[in-house]
N, C-alpha and C positions, 0 to 999 in steps of 0.2 A: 459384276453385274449379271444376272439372270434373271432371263423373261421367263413370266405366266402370263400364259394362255386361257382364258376361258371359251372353250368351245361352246358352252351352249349357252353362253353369254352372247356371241358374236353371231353377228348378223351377215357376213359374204360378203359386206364391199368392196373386199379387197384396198383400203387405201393403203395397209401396211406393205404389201405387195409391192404397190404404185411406191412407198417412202425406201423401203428398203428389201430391194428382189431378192437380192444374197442374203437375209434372214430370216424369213419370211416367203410364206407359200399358200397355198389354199389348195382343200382337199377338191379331187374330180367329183367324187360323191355328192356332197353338199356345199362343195364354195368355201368350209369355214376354216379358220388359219389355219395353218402347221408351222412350228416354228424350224426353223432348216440348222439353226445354231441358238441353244437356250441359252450356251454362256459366250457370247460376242466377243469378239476381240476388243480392245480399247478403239480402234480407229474406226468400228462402226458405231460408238456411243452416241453421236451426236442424232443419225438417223434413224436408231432403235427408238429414242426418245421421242424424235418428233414422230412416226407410229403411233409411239403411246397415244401422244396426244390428240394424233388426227383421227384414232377411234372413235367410228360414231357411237361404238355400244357399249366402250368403255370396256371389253374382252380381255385387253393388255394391262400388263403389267410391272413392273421392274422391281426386282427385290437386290 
C-alpha cells in the first residue's frame, strides 16, 4: 500500500489527522496534508483507508 497525497487538491480539514495521527500530518504553513509514512505498515491499513474516505476533497489516495 502507498498513499498519494494531493496537496493542492486538499483543503485543511485535517479529518485524516483526526483518522490516523501516526500517518498523517498537516503542514504549519497552510493546514494541508503531509503524509508522515507513504508506505504504512499492514496494521495501519484499516485507518489509512478510512482517511481516504473521510476526505472531503478527495486529496488521498491509495495505490
Amino acid at each position: 500500500m502507498r498513499i498519494k497525497a494531493d496537496t493542492d487538491v486538499c483543503i485543511g480539514a485535517g479529518m485524516c489527522v483526526l483518522t490516523a495521527a501516526d500517518v498523517f500530518d498537516q503542514s504549519e504553513e497552510d493546514g494541508t496534508v503531509v503524509v508522515l509514512l507513504p508506505e504504512p505498515p499492514a496494521d495501519k491499513e484499516g485507518a489509512v483507508r478510512r482517511a481516504v474516505q473521510v476526505c472531503p476533497s478527495g486529496a488521498l489516495s491509495i495505490s
